[in-house]
C-alpha positions as CSV (number, residue, x, y, z in Angstrom):
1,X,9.7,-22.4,-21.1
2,X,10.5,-19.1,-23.7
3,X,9.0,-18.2,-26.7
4,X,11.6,-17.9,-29.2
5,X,11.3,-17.1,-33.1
6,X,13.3,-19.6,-35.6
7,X,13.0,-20.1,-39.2
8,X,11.4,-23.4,-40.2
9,X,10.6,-25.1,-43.5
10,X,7.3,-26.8,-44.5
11,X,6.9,-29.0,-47.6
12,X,3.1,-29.2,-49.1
13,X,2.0,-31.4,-52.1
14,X,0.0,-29.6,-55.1
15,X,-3.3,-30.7,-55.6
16,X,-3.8,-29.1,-58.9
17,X,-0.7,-30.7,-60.2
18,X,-1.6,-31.4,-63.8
19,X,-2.9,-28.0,-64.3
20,X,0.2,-26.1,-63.0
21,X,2.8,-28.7,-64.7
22,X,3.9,-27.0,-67.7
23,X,4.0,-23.7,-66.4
24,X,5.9,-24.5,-63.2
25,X,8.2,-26.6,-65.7
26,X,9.0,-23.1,-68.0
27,X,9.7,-21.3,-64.6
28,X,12.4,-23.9,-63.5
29,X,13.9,-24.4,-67.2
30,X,14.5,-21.0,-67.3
31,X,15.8,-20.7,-63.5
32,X,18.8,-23.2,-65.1
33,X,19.4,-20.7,-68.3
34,X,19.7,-17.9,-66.5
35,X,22.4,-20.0,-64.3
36,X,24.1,-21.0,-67.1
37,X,24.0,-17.1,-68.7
38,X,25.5,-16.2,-65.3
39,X,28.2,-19.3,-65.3
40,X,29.7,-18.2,-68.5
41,X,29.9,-14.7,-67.3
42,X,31.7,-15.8,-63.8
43,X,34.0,-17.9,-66.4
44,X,34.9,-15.2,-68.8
45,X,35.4,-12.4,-65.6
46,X,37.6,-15.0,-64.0
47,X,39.4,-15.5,-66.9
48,X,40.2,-11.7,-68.1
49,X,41.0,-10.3,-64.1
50,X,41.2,-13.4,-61.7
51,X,38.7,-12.2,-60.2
52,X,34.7,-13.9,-59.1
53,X,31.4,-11.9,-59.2
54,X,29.5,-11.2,-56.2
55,X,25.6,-11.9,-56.7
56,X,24.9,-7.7,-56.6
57,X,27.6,-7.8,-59.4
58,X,26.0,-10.3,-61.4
59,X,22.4,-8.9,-61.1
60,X,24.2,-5.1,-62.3
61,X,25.6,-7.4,-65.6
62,X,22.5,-9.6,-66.3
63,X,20.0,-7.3,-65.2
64,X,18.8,-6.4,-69.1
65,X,19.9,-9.8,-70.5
66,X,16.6,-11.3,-71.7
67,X,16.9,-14.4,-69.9
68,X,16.8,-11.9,-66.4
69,X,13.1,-11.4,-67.3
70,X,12.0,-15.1,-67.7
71,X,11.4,-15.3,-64.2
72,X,10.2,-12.3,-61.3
73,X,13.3,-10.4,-60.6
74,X,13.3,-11.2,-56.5
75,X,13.8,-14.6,-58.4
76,X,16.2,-14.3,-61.4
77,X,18.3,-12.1,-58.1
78,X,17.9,-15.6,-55.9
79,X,19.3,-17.6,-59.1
80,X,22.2,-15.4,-59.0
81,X,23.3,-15.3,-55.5
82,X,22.9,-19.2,-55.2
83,X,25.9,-19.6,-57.9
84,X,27.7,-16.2,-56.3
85,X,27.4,-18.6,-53.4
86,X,28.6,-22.0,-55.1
87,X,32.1,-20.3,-56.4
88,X,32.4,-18.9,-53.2
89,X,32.0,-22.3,-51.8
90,X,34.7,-23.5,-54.5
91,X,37.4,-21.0,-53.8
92,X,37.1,-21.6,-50.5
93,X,37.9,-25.6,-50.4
94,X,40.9,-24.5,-53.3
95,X,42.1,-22.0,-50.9
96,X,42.0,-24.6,-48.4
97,X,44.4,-26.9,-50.1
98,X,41.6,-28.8,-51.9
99,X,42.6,-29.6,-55.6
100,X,39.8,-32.0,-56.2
101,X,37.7,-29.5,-55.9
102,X,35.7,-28.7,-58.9
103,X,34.0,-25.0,-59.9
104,X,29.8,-24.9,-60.1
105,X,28.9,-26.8,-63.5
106,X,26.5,-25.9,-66.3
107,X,23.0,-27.2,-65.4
108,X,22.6,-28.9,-68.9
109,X,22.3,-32.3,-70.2
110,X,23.3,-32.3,-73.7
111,X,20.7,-29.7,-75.5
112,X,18.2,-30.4,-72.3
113,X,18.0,-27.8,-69.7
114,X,17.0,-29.4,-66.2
115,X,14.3,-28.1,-63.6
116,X,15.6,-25.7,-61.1
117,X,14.8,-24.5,-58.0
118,X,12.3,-21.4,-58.3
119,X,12.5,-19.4,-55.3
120,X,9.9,-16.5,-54.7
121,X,10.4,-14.1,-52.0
122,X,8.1,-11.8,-50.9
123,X,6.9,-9.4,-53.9
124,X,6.9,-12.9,-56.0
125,X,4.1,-14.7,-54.3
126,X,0.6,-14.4,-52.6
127,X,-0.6,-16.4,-49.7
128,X,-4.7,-17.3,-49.5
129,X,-4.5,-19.3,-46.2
130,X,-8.6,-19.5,-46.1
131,X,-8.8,-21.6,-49.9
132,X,-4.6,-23.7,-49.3
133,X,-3.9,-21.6,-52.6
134,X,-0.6,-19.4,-53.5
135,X,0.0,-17.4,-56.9
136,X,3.6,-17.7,-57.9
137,X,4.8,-14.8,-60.3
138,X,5.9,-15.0,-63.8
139,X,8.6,-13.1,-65.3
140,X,7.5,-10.4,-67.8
141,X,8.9,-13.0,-70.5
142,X,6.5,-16.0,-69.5
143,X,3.8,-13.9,-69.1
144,X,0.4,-14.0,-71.8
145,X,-2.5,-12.3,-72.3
146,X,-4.9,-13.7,-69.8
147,X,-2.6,-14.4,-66.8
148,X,1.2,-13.2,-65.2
149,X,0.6,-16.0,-62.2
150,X,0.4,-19.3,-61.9
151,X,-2.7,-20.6,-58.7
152,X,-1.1,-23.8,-57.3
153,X,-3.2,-25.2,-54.7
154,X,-1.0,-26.7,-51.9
155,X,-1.9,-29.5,-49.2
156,X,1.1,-29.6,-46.4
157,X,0.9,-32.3,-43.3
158,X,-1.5,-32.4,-40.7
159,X,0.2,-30.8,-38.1
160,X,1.1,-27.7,-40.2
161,X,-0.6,-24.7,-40.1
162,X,0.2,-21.7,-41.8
163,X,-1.8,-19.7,-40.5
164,X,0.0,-20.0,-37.5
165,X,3.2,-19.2,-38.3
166,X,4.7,-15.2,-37.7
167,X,5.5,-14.7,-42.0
168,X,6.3,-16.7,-44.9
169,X,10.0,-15.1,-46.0
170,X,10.0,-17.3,-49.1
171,X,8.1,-20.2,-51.2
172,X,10.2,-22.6,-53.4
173,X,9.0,-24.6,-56.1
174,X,10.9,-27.5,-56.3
175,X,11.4,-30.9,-58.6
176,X,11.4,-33.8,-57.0
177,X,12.3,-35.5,-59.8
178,X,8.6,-37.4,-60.4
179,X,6.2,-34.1,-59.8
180,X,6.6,-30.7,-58.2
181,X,6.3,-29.8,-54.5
182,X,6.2,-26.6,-52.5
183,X,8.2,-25.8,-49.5
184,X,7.7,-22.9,-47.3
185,X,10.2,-20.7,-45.6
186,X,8.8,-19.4,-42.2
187,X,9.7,-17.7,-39.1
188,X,7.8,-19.5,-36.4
189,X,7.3,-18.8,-32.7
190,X,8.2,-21.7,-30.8
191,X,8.4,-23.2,-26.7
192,X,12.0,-23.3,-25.9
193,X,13.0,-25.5,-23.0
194,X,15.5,-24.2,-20.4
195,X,18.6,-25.7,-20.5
196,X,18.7,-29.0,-19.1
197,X,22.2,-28.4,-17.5
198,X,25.5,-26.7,-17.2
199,X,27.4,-29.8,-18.8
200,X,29.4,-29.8,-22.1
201,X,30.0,-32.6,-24.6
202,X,32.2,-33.1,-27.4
203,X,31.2,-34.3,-30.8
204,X,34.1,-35.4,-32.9
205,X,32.7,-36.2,-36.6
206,X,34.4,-38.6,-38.8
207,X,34.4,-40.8,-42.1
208,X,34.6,-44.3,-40.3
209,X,32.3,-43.8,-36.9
210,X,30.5,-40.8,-38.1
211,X,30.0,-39.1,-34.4
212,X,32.3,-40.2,-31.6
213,X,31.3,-38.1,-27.9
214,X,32.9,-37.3,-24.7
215,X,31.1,-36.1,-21.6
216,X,32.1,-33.8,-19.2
217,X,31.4,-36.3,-16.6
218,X,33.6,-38.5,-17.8
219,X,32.4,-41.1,-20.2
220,X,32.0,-41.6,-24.1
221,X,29.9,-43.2,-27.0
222,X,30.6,-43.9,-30.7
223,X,28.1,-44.3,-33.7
224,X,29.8,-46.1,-36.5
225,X,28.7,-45.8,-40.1
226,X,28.2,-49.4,-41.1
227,X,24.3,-48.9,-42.2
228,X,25.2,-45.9,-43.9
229,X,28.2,-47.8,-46.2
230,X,26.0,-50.6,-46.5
231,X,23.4,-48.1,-48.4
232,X,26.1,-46.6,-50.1
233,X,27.7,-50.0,-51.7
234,X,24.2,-51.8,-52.6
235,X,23.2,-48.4,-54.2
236,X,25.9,-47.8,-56.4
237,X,25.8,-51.2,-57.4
238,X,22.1,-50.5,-58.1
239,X,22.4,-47.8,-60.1
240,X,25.8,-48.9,-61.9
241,X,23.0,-51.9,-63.7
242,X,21.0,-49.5,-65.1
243,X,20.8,-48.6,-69.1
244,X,21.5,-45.3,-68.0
245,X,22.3,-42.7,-64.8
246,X,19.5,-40.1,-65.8
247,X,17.3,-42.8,-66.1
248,X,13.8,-43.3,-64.0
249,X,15.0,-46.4,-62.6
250,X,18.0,-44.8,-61.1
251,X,16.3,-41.3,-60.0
252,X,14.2,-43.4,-57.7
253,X,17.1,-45.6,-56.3
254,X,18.8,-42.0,-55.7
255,X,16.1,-40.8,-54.0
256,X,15.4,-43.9,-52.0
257,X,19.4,-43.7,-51.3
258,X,18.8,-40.1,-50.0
259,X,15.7,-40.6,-47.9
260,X,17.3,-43.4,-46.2
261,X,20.3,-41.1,-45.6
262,X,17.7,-38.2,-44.3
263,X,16.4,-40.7,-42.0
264,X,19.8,-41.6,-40.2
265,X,20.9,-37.9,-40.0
266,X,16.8,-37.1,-38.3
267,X,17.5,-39.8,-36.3
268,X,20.9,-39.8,-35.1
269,X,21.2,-36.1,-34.0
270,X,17.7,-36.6,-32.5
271,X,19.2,-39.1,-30.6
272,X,22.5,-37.5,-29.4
273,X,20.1,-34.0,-28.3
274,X,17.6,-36.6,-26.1
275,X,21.2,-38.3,-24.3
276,X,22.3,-34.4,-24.0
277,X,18.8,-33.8,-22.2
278,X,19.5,-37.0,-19.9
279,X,23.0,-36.0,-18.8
280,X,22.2,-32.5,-17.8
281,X,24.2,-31.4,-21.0
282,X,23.6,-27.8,-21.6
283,X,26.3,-27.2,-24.5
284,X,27.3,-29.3,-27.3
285,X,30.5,-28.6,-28.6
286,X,31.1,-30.0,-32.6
287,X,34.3,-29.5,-34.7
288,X,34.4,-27.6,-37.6
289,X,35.0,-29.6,-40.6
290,X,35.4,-26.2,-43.2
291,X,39.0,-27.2,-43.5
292,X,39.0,-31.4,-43.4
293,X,40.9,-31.6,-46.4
294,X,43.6,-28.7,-45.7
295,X,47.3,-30.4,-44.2
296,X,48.3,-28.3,-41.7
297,X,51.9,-29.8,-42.1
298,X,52.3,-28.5,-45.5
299,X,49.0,-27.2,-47.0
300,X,48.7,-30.1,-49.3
301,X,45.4,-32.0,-49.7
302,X,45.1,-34.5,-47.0
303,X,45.0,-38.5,-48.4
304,X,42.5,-40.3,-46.4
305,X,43.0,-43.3,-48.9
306,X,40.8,-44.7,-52.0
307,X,37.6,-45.3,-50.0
308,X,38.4,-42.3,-47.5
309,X,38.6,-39.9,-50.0
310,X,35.5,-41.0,-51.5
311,X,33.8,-41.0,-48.2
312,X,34.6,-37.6,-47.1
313,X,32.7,-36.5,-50.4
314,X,29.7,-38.6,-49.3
315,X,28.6,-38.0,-45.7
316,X,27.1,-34.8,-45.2
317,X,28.4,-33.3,-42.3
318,X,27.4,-29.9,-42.6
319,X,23.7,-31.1,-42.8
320,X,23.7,-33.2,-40.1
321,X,24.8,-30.3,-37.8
322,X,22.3,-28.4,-39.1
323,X,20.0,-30.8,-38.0
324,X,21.3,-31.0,-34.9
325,X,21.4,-27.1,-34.2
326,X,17.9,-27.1,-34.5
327,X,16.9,-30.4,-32.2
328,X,19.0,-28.9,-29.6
329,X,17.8,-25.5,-30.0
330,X,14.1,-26.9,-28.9
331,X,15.5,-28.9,-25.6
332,X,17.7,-25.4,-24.9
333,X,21.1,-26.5,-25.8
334,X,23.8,-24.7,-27.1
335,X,25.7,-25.9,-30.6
336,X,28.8,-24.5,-30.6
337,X,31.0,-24.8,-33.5
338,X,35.1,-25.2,-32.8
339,X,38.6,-25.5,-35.1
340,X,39.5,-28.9,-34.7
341,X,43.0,-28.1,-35.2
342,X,45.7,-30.3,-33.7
343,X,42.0,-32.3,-32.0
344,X,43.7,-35.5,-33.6
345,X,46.9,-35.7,-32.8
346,X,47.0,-33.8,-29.0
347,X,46.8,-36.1,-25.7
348,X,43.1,-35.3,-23.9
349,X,45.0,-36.1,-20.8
350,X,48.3,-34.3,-20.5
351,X,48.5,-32.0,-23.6
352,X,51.4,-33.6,-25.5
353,X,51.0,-32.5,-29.5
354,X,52.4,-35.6,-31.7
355,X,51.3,-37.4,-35.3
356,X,53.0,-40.3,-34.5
357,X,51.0,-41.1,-31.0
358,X,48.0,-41.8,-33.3
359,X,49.0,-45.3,-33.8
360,X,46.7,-46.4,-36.1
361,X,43.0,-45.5,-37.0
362,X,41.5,-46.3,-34.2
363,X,44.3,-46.2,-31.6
364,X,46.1,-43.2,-29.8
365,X,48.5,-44.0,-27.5
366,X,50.3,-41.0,-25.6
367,X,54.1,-41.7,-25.2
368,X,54.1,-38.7,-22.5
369,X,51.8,-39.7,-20.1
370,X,51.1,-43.2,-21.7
371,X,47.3,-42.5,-22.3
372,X,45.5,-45.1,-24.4
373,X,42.4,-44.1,-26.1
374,X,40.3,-44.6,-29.2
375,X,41.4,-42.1,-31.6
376,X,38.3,-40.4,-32.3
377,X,37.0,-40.1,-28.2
378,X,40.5,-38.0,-27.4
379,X,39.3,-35.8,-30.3
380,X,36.3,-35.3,-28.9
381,X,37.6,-34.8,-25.6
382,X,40.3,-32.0,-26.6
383,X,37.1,-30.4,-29.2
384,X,35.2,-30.3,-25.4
385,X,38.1,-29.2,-23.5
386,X,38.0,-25.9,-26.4
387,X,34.9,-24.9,-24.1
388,X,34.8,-26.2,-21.0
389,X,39.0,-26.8,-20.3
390,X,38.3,-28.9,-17.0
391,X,39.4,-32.4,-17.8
392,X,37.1,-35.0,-17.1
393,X,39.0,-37.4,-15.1
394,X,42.4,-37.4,-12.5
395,X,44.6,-37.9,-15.0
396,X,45.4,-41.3,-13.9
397,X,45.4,-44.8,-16.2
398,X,42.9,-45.0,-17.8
399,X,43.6,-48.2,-20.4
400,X,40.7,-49.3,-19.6
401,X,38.6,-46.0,-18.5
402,X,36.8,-44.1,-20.4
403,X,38.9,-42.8,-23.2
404,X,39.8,-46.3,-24.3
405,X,36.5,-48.0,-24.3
406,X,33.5,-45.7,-25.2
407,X,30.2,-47.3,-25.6
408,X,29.1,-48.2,-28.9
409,X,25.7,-47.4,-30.8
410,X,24.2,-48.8,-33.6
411,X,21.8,-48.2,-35.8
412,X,18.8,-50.6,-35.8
413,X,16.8,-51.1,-38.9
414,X,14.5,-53.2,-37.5
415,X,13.5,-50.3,-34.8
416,X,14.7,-47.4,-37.0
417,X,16.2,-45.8,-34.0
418,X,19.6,-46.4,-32.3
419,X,20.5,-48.7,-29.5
420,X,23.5,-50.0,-27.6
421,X,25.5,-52.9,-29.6
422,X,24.4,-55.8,-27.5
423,X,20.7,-55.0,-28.3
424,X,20.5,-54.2,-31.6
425,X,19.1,-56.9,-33.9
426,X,20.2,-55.8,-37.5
């Protein structure tokens, strides 16, 4: 075992909820002016020189607009460099060869301004450990006679204690949509375990089985995304029956939709780090999905279909590795993050680069070295092969090896965890 530092974030309840309501309300109504003050100026820069404002540009223009000063400047500068962040996230997928792609909107409903995100860094905020209490800053603007800070008195979980933790880099008060919560940034000094091996694995992430793997010892797994549509369908149809999207009714069946989705995400790369920790993996190798919707062939958008499209905007894959990173940091595994380029259409087996051997969704069949495998394994295989370039087999036929019939996990609801096909009962 090491001790290692990583950053870690801890939700807490308030206690004092009713007291601290309005005020925490002002602070996040203002944290979605100030965005809006700084969208129209991105819009009108863009529009006279082509050109998008850093954050440290937008703080020099915004800095003495009246709406900087609603909120402690280490806050109004977070506001800022969250949408500097957004069109950079924008430009990005456009430069890619995304045209869907839309620029950060205007956080307003009609004449209503919603709650933001407040986030107080360290000059904004005051930790009492002893009494579960912090005193979030005002800006100058909010601030009256008798007080500049609002005392919100926090509970987090049981088996959280700040006091153990090396600092608190940030607090965020945040809207859940019912009440406001807390959430503490911290660095925290953890056990790391050694690695459990010197084995790689490759983790090919997709629209219709969300992760397919291949081992370095030569054998594979997929995890479909049935549960997941499922959700997906019987929510939208959910929330399509109510009188109205912004409604209570649908808020909740939102956030029921993106709990359950949490859950499969927490689950899921738990699961694939614990199977890495059986096999003696020591490095998990994941393709980068930054440029999914560039065509190499062309640079147009790619067409993944009606529902394909739709799906590639739903499932968040840059979360779930996130997630993962972390679970396989503890267990002392290595994420490593690869270009998937040419991963979908290049033989595992013999190297052969052609579209047309991907026969169908699910079907690659080499016309070199007449390989067949399920299309998404051999992608995993050649994202491995990026790290560790030993193939996993002879090279022989493998029809019915490895490549062409990967075992296949599902999702049980009953359980809440996965398990092979044959024994999973919903």
């Amino acid at each position: 075992m090491a001790n290692q530092v990583v950053t870690r974030t801890y939700t807490a309840s308030i206690r004092n909820q009713q007291q601290v309501f309005d005020d925490l309300n002002s602070l996040g109504f203002s944290a979605s002016k100030l965005w809006n003050v700084g969208r129209w100026v991105c819009d009108r820069v863009w529009s006279e020189i082509g050109h998008i404002p850093g954050h440290n540009e937008l703080t020099t223009y915004l800095k003495s607009h009246e709406r900087y000063a609603d909120l402690h400047s280490q806050s109004s500068q977070r506001v800022l460099q969250e949408l500097a962040e957004a069109f950079n996230g924008w430009y990005g997928k456009r430069r890619n060869g995304d045209s869907r792609a839309n620029p950060p909107k205007y956080r307003k409903h009609g004449d209503d301004h919603p709650r933001s995100t407040v986030t107080f860094k360290n000059k904004g905020f005051k930790l009492d450990i002893k009494y579960n209490r912090v005193r979030l800053s005002k800006g100058s603007n909010l601030k009256d006679y008798w007080s500049d800070f609002i005392l919100c008195e926090y509970q987090t979980r049981p088996d959280v204690d700040l006091s153990t933790v090396e600092s608190i880099q940030q607090v965020r008060a945040v809207w859940t949509g019912d009440q406001w919560e807390l959430h503490f940034v911290c660095n925290v000094e953890i056990e790391v375990a050694e690695s459990p091996g010197e084995k790689t694995v490759g983790v090919d992430l997709g629209i219709n089985n969300f992760a397919a793997l291949a081992y370095e010892d030569g054998h594979s797994e997929l995890y479909p995304l049935n549960c997941l549509k499922q959700d997906d369908y019987y929510f939208s149809k959910r929330i399509a029956h109510c009188d109205d999207t912004d409604s209570d009714q649908a808020t909740r069946l939102n956030q029921k939709k993106s709990a359950r989705r949490t859950h499969y995400f927490h689950t899921l790369s738990k699961h694939i780090v614990q199977r890495c920790v059986d096999g003696g993996v020591g490095t998990i190798v994941i393709g980068d999905l930054s440029g999914i919707r560039d065509d190499e062939e062309d640079g147009e958008s790619k067409n993944w279909g009606k529902h394909g499209n739709l799906d590639l905007h739903s499932w968040a894959f840059d979360r779930f590795t996130d997630l993962l990173e972390y679970k396989a940091e503890m267990e002392g595994i290595t994420v490593e993050q690869v270009s998937e380029r040419d991963t979908s259409k290049s033989c595992s087996c013999c190297g052969r680069k052609r579209k047309a051997n991907r026969v169908e969704r699910g079907l690659y069949v080499c016309d070199k070295c007449e390989t067949v495998a399920n299309a998404d394994v051999n992608g995993a295989e050649n994202i491995r092969q990026k790290v560790s370039p030993s193939l996993a087999c002879d090279g022989g036929y493998r029809s019915n090896g490895w490549l062409a019939q990967p075992s296949t996990y599902l999702f049980d609801s009953e359980s809440g965890c996965f398990a092979p096909r044959e024994q999973a009962t919903s």
